[in-house]
PAMARDREN-697706 format. One record per residue: residue in one letter; x, y, z of N, C-alpha, C in turn. Coordinates in pm, whole numbers, plus 50000, padded with zeros to 5 digits. Each point is the difference from the previous one (the first is absolute). Layout:
AXYZXYZXYZ;...
This chain:
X068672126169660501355001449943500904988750052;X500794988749908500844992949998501185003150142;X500314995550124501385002950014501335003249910;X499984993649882501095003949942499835012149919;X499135004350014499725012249909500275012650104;X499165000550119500455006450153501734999449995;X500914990749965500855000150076500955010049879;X499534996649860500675006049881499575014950022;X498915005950067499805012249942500485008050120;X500284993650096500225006050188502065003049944;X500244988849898501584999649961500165008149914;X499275006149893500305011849931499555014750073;X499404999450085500115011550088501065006250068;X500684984550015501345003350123500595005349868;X500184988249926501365007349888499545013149904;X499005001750025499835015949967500165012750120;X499874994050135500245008950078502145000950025;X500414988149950501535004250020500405006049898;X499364996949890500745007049908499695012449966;X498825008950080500295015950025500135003750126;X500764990750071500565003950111501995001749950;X499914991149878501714998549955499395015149887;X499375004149983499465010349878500715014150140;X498935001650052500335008750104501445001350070;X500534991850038501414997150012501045010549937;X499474992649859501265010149899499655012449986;X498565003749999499655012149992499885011550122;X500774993350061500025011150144500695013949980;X498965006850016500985011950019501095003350110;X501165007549918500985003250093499985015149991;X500635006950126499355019249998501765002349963;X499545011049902501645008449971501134999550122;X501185001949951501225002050120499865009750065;X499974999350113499625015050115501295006449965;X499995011249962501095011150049500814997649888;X499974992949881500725000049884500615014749895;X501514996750093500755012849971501184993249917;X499605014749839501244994049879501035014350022;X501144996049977500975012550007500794997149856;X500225005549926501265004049877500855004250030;X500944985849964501245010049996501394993149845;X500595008850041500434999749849501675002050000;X501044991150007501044997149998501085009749911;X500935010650034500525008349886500734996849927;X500475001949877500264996549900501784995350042;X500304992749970501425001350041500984991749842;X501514994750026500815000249861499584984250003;X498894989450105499844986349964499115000849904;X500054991849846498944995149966498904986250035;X498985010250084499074992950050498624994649937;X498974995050074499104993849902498875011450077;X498794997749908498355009750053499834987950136;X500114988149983499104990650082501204987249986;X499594992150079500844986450070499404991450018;X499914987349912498974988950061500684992950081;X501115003450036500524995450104500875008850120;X499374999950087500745010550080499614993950183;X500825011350086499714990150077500465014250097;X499374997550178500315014050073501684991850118;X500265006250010501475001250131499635014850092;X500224996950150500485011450050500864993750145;X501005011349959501034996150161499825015650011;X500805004650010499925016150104498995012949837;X499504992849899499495012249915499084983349931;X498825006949909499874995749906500474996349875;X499964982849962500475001249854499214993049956;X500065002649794498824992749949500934992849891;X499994990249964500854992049875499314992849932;X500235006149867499274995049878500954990949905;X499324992049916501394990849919499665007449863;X500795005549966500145008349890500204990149815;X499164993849977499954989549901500895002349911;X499915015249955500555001949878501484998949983;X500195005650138501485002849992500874982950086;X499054994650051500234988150088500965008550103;X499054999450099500445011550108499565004150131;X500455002950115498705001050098500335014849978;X498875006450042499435018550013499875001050166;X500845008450052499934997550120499955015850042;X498205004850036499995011150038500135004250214;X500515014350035499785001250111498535010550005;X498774991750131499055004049929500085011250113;X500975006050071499955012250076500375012749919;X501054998449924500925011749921499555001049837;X499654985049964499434997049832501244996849964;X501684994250065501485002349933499154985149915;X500934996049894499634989949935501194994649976;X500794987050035500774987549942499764987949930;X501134997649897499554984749954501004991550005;X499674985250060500904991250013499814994649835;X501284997349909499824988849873500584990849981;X499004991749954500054984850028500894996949882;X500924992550028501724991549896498994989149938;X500414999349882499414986349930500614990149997;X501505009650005501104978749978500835003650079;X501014992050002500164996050133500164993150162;X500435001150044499944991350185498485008850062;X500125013049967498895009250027498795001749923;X499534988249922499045007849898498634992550084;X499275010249922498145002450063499384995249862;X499574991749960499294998149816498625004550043;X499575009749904498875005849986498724994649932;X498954998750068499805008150086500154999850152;X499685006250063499944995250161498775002650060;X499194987350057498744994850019499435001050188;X501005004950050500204999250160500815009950089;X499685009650015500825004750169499225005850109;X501804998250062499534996450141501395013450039;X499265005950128501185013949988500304996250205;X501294992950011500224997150126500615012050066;X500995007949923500525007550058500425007949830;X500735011650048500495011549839500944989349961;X500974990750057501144995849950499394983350019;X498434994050020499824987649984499054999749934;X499885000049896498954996949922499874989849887;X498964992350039499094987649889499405001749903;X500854991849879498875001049881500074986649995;X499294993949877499464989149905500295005849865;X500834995349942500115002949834499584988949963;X499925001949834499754989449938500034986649948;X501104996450125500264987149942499454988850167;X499445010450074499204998250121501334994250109;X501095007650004500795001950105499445016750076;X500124991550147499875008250117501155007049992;X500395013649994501895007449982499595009850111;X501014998950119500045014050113501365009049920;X499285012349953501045009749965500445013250100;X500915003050004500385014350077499815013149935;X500025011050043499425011849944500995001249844;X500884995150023500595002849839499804988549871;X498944994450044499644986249920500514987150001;X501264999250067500834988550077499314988749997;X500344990349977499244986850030500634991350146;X499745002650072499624996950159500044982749964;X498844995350006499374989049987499504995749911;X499804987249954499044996449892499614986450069;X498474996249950499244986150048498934998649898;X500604990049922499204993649927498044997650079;X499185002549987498604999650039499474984749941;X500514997149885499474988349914500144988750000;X501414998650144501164991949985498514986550047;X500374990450040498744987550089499004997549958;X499315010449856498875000749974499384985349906;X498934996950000499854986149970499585006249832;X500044992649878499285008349870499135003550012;X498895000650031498555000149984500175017050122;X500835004250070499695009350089501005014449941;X499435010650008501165014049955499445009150119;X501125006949993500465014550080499015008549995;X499375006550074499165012449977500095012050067;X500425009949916500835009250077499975010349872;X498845010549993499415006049904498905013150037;X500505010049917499115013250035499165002449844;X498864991049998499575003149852498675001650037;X499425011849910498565007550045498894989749939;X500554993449886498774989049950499614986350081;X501694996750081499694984350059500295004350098;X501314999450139499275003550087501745006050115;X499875005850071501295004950075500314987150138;X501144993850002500754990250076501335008350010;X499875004550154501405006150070500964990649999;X500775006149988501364989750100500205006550120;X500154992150114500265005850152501224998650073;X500765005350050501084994450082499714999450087;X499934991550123499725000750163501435001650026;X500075014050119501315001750027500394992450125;X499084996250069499904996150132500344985449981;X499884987649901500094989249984501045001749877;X500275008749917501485001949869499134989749919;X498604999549939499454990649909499755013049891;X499304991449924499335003949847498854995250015;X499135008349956498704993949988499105005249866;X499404990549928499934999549862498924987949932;X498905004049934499244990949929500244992049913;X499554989250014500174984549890498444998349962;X500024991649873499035002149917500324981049934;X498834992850008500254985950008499044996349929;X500154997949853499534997149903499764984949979;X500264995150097499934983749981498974996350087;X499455009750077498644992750048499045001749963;X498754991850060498705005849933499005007750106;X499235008849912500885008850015501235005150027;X500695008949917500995009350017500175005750135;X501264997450083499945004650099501165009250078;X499895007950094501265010249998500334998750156;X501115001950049500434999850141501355016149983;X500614999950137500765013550012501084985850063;X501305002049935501414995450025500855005950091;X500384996950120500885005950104501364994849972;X501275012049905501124989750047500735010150094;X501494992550066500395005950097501745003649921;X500405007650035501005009349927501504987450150;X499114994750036501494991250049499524987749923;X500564988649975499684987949923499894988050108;X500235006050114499474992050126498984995550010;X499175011449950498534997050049499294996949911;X498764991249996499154996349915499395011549950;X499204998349896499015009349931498924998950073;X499155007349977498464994050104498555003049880;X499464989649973499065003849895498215006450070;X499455009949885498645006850105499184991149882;X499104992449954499454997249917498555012150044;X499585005949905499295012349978498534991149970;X498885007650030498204997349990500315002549879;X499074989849942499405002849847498675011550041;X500125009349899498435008150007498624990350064;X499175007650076499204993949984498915003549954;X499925007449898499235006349921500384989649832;X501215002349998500414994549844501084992150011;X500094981850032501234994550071500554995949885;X499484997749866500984996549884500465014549958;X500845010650053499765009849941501195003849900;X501144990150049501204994049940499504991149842;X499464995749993499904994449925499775004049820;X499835009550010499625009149857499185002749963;X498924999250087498685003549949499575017750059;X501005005650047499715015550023501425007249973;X500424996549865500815007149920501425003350067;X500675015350014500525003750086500164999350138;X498905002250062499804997550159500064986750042;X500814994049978500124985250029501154998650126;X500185007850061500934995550113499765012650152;X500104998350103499615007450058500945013650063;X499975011550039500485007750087500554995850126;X501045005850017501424996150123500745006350062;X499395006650117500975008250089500304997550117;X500965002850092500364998050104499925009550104;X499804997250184500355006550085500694989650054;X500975006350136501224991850082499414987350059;X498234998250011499584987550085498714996749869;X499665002449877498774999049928500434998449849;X499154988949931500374998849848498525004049970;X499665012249962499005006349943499844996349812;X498784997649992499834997649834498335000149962;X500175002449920498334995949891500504998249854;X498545000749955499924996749867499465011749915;X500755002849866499255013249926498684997049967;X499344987750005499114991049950498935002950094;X499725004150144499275002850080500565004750123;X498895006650102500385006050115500654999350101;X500034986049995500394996550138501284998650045;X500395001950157501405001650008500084991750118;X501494992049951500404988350039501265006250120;X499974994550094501395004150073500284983450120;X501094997649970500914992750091500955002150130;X499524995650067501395003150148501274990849962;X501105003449954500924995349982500914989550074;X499065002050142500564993450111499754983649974;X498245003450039499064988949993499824994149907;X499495004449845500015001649893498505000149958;X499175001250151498785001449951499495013849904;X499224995549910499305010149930498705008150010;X499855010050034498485005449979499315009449902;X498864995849966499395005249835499215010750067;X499725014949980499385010150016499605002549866;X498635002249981499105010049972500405014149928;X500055003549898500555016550024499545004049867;X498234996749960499515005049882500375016649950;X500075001849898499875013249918498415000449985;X499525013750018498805004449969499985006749855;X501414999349932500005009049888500384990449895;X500244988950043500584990849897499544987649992;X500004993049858499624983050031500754994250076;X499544991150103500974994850087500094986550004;X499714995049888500244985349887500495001449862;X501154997649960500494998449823498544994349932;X499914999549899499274987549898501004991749950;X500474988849951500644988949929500205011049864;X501344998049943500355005949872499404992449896;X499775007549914499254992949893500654986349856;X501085001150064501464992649922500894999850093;X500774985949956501404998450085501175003949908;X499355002849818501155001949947500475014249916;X497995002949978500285013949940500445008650079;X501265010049952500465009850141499075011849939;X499484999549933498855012549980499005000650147;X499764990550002499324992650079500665002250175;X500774998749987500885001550162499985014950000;X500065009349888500305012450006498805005850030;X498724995349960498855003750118499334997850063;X500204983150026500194997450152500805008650114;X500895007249995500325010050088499425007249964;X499375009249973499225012049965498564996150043;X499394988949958498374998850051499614997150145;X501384995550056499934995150129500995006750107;X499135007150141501065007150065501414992550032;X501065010250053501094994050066500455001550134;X499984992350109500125004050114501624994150008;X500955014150023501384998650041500224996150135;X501335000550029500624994550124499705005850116;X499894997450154499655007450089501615004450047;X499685013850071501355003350029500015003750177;X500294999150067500515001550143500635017350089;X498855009850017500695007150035500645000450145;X500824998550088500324997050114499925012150088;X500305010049979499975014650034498074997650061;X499184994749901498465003350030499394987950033;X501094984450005499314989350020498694997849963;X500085005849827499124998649896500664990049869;X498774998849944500374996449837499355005149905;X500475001949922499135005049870500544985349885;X498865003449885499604989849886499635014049895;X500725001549911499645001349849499154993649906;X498875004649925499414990249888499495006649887;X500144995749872499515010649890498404993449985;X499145004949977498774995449929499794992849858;X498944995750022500064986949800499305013949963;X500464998849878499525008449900499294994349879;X499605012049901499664991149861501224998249913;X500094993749901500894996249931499185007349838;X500955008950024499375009449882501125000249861;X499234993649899500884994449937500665011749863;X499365008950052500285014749937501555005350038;X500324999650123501315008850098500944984250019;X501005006549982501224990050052499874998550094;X500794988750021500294990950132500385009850102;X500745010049971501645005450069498405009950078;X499485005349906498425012450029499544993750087;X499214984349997499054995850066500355000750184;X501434992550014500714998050092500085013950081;X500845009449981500345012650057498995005950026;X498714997249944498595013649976498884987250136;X500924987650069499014994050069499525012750145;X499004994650072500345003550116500244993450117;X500495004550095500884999650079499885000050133;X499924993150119499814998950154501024997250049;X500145005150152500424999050106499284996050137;X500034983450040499764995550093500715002050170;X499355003250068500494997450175499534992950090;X500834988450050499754991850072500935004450135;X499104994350143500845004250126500674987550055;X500444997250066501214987150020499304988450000;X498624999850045499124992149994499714989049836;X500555010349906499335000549850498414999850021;X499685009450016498595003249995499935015449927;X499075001149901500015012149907499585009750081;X501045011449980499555011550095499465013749893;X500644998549873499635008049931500034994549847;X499775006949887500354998449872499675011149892;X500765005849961499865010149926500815005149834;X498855001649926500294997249832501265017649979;X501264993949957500895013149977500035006949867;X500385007350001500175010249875500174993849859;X499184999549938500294990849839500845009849932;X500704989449929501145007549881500735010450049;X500294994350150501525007450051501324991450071;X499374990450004500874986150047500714992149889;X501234997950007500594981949961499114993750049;X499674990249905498724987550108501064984849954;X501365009049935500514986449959501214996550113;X499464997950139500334998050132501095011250024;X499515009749969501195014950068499485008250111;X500064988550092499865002150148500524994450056;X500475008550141500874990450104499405010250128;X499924985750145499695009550119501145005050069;X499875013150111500635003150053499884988650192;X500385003950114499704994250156498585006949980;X498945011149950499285005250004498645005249932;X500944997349891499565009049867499574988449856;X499485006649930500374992749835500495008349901;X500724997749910500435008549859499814998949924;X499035007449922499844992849854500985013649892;X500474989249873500395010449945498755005549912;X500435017949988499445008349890500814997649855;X499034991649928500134998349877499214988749923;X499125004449942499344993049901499825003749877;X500424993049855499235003549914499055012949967;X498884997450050499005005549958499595013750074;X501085000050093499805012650103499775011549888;X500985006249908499055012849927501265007450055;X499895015349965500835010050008501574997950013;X500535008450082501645001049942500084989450111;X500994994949926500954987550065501165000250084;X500195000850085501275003450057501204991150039;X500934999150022501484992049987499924996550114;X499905006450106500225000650077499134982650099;X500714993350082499754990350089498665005750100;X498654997149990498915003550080499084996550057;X500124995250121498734991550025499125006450100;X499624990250052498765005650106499844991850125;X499935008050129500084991950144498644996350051;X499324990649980498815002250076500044988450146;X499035011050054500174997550222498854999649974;X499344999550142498764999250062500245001250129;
C-alpha cells in the first residue's frame, strides 16, 4: 500500500471519528427537572380590561409581588398585585409632551413610579405611575446607517431587553450592524449624564451559524439579549449555544447547552424572498428563546419550541400554538441541569412568559386548549 493511500484512509477515520463524536454531542441526553412543581393560579376578575396573555410583561417586587403586562390593545401597562390579584393600569397619552406611540417594544420596571419603555419611534421614555413622561432618550441618536436599535419581544425573531443599570444610571440595549460582513450585533452603553462616554460590547457571532444576520434563516436572523448587574447574556434562536460576557472585561464565553428534544441547528430557509417560505422556516426548524436569570436560585432557564411539520392542511395560527414546548435549567455554571417538555396547547408560545427572583410564568392560554374559556388573567408558577 502506497503512503499516500495509508495517510488518506488513517484521515477519513479521524474525520469520521469527530464527526460522531460532534453526532453524540448534540445527542446527549439531558434527565427531566428534579422536583418540577406547576401551581395555577388565576387573577380575579376585576373593572380593568385586561388581556388572557402578554407578550410583553415583566416581574417587580419591593415589599409584595408585581407582574406588568403591556396591554396592546388598549396601549397600556396591566399592572397586577400578585399577593391580593388587585389589578391597575397605567395609559399611555399619544400626543402631547407625554405621549408613548404604540407599540411599546421594551420595559424595564425600576421602581412603581420609575418605569422604562421603548415605543415606537425607538425613544427610551422613564414614566411615573400615572404615565408622566419623566425622561425621554432618543436610542438611535449616533447611529451610523447601516446599524438599528434592537429592542423587541417577538416569538418568530427574537427577544432584546432593554436594561437600566441603576448602579452606573446607563441604558443598556442591542445594535444590529448591517454594514458588515457578516452582519454583526454589539449591546450600546449610554449614560443618562452626557458626561460620560457610551461604552460599546461588540457581541460573538454564532459559532454554529456566523452569517446568521444575513438572510439566509428567515426570521431568526438576530440574536437574544438579556441582562444581569455584571453579565450580557445572549444566543441565537438558530442554535444552542449560550453566549455570555463580563461587562467589566468584556471577555466572552461560549457554553454548550444542547436540547435533547430539539434540533439544535436551523437548516438555511429555502428563499430570501418567498415569505411563504420564511413562514416555514419557523415551523420546520426549532426555536431556542432568551435565557433568563433567576437570582433567588442563581439559576437560568432557556425556553425552546420544537421544528415541526409544516402541514399544509392547518393554518399557520394551528401549526404554531399546537407546537411543543420545553423548559431548560442551567446552574450558574450554564451547564444543563435539567430539561423538560411542558403541557401542549396550554401555553402562549407567542413569548407570554416572564420570570419571577425564583420562579417562571407562563400564561394559561392557547388557542387550541379546548373547553370553556375563561376571562379571567391565568398563569402558572413553575419551581423546582
Amino acid at each position: 500500500m502506497k503512503i499516500q493511500e495509508l495517510i488518506c484512509i488513517c484521515l477519513f477515520f479521524f474525520l469520521a471519528a469527530c464527526n460522531s463524536t460532534d453526532e453524540k454531542k448534540v445527542r446527549i441526553e439531558t434527565s427531566p427537572i428534579k422536583d418540577l412543581k406547576i401551581e395555577n393560579h388565576v387573577i380575579p376578575e376585576s373593572d380593568i380590561l385586561n388581556l388572557k396573555s402578554y407578550y410583553l410583561s415583566t416581574y417587580y417586587h419591593d415589599s409584595i409581588d408585581w407582574l406588568y403586562g403591556y396591554n396592546s390593545k388598549l396601549h397600556a401597562l396591566d399592572c397586577f398585585n400578585l399577593k391580593n390579584g388587585e389589578a391597575t393600569q397605567i395609559s399611555f397619552k399619544t400626543e402631547g409632551t407625554s405621549s408613548v406611540i404604540r407599540p411599546i417594544t421594551g420595559l424595564f420596571i425600576c421602581s412603581q413610579d420609575s418605569i422604562w419603555v421603548v415605543d415606537a419611534t425607538q425613544n427610551a421614555i422613564l414614566l411615573n405611575r400615572n404615565g408622566e413622561v419623566l425622561k425621554k432618550i432618543e436610542l438611535p441618536l449616533g447611529l451610523s446607517s447601516g446599524q438599528s436599535v434592537m429592542v423587541e419581544r417577538n416569538y418568530a425573531i427574537s427577544t432584546t431587553d432593554l436594561y437600566y443599570d441603576r448602579s452606573r444610571c446607563s441604558l443598556l440595549f442591542g445594535i444590529r450592524n448591517a454594514d458588515t460582513n457578516p452582519v454583526s450585533f454589539e449591546v450600546r452603553e449610554i449614560f443618562l449624564s452626557d458626561s460620560v462616554p457610551q461604552i460599546i460590547y461588540p457581541l460573538h457571532l454564532s459559532v454554529d451559524v456566523p452569517e446568521v444576520g444575513n438572510g439566509e434563516y428567515a426570521n431568526m436572523d438576530r440574536p437574544n439579549i438579556t441582562f444581569t448587574p455584571d453579565k450580557i447574556i445572549y444566543n441565537y434562536p438558530v442554535e444552542s449555544h449560550i453566549y455570555v460576557m463580563d461587562r467589566m472585561s468584556k471577555e466572552t464565553k461560549v457554553y454548550e447547552a444542547y436540547s435533547s428534544y430539539c434540533k439544535n441547528k436551523a437548516d438555511k430557509c429555502e428563499s430570501r424572498k418567498d415569505y411563504a417560505k420564511w413562514e416555514k422556516h419557523g415551523v420546520v426548524n426549532s426555536h431556542f428563546y432568551e435565557v433568563r436569570y433567576l437570582p433567588d436560585r442563581d439559576m437560568y432557564i432557556r425556553l425552546q419550541v420544537k421544528e415541526e411539520t409544516y402541514d399544509t392542511s392547518k393554518r399557520l395560527g394551528e401549526i404554531l400554538s399546537g407546537r411543543k414546548f420545553y423548559l431548560t435549567v442551567l446552574d450558574n455554571h450554564f451547564s444543563v441541569i435539567g430539561e423538560s417538555e411542558l403541557a401542549s396547547k396550554r401555553y402562549s408560545l407567542l413569548t407570554g412568559w416572564c420570570t419571577t427572583s425564583d420562579a417562571l410564568l407562563l400564561y394559561v392560554d392557547n388557542p387550541l386548549s379546548g373547553g370553556e374559556k375563561k376571562e379571567n388573567v391565568e398563569y402558572d408558577r413553575l419551581s423546582w
